[in-house]
N, C-alpha and C positions, 0 to 999 in steps of 0.2 A: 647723596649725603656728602656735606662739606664736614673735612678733620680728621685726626689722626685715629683711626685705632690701635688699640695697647691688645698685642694676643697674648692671653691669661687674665687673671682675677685673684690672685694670690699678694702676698706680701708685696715681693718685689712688683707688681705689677702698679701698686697706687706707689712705690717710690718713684716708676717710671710715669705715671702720670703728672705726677707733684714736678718733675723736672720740666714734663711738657708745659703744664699752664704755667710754671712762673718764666718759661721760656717764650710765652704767647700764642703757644699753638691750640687753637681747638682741636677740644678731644673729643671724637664721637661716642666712643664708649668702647669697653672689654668686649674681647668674646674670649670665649673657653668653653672647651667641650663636657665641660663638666652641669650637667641641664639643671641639676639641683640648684644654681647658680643665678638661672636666665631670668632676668626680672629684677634682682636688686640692683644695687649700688656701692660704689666704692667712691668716695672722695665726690658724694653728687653725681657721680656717672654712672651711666647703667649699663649690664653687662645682657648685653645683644642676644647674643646665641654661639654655635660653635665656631672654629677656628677656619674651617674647609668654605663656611660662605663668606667670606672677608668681601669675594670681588662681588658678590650682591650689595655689596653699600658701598660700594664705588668710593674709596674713601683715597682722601690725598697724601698718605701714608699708612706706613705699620709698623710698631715697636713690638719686640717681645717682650714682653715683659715675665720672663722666669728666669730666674738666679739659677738655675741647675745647668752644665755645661751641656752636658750631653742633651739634657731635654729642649735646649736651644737649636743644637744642631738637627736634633729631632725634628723638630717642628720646622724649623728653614728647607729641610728636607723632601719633606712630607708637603708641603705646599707647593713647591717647587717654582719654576722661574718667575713667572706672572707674581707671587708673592713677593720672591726676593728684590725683584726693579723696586717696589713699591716698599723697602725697607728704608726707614729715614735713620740720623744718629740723633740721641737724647743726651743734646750737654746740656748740666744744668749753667744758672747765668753766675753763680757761686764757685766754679770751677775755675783753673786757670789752665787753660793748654794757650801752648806757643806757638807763634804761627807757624813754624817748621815744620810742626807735627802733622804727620800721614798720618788719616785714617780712615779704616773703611768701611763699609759699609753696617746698619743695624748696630752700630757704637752706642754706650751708655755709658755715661760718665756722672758719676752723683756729684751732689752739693761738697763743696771742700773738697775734693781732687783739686791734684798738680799732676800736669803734665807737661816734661821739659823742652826742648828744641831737639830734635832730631829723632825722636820716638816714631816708632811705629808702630798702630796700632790696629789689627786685622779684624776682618770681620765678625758682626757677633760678640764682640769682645765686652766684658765691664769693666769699668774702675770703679771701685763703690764707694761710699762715702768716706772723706778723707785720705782716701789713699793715695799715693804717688808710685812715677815712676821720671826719675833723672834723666838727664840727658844720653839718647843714642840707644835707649830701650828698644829691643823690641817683644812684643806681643802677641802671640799666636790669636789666630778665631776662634772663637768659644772660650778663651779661658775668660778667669776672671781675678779680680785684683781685689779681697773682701775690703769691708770698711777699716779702715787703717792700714792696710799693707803698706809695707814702704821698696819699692824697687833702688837701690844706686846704679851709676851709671853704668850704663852697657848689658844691662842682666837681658838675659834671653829667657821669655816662658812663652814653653811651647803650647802645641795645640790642645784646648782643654783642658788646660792646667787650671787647677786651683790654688791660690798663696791666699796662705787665711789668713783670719784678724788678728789685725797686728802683729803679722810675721813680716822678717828682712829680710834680702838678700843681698850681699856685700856686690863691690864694684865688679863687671865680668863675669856674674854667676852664671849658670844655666840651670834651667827648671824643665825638666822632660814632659814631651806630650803625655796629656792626662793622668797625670802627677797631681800629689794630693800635698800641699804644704800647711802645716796641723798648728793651729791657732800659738801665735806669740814664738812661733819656729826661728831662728836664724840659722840663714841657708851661707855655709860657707865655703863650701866645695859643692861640685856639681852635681845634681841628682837626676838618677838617670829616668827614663818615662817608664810611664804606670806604675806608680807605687806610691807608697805614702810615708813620708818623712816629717820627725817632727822632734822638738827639743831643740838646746842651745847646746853645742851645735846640731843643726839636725841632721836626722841619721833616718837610713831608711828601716823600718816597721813591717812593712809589707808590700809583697809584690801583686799588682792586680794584672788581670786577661786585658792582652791590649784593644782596644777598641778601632 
């Protein structure tokens, strides 16, 4: 089988399709272990079977396709190397990243993203729709950047961090690994990992089990 598969079938999964085709790539289809699933379709494409037989359809990549951090790393995890070589990034042709920008591997970056010169942006990682991050970001694996988040320059968000929609973070900030940033947030001092901080300015809420 020639084309990309997307592993999952959920929401995020036909945005990361919709980025593949208008990006040109043939899509083979979804898998997800979810059977009640196997047989239909999303956006025309049809969802295969589970995630564990990906190397039976010999396929010339693989997107994840889940918005959940951890269920990212879960699944990269859980498949292990032979999955990961076989991980591609989904920018869409709507986005603008700069040539400067590092990034690695299993990247998704939706329609309307900016991404500036000098960012970095780690494995696993989203930018969702409309959202930015300034020049000299960096970005941990797994986190994600909801649709509108707005990063300035230099913010650091760590591993598996969440910056919700339409949350800021001023110039320099820091966002702790697997950190929760709570819709429409501005981060104005540093938050530290595993917790979840939200409001203008935002303040942490609660502390969670670090992962």
């Amino acid at each position: 089988m020639s084309g990309i598969l997307i592993l999952a079938a959920g929401g995020h999964a036909k945005v990361v399709a919709d980025i593949l085709l208008a990006s040109g790539y043939s899509v083979a289809g979804y898998l997800d272990d979810d059977s009640s699933l196997w047989g239909q379709t999303r956006l025309g494409i049809p969802i295969l079977g589970a995630m564990a037989a990906f190397d039976s359809y010999a396929p010339d990549g693989l997107v994840i396709g889940v918005g959940d951090n951890a269920a990212r790393r879960e699944i990269t995890d859980r498949l292990g190397l032979v999955a990961s070589d076989l991980l591609i990034n989904a920018i869409h042709p709507a986005a603008v990243v700069a040539r400067s920008v590092t990034l690695g591997r299993g990247v998704v970056i939706a329609a309307g993203a900016i991404v500036n010169p000098d960012t970095i942006i780690a494995d696993g990682a989203i930018v969702n729709t409309g959202a930015s991050g300034d020049h000299d970001c960096v970005v941990g694996a797994y986190a994600h950047g909801a649709p509108g988040a707005r990063l300035a320059g230099g913010v650091r968000v760590g591993v598996g961090a969440l910056v919700g929609i339409g949350s800021v973070a001023i110039p320099g900030a820091s966002i702790g690994s697997w950190s929760t940033i709570g819709a429409g947030a501005a981060v104005v001092t540093d938050i530290p990992d595993a917790c979840t901080a939200v409001g203008v300015p935002a303040r942490v809420i609660e502390e969670m089990p670090r992962k």
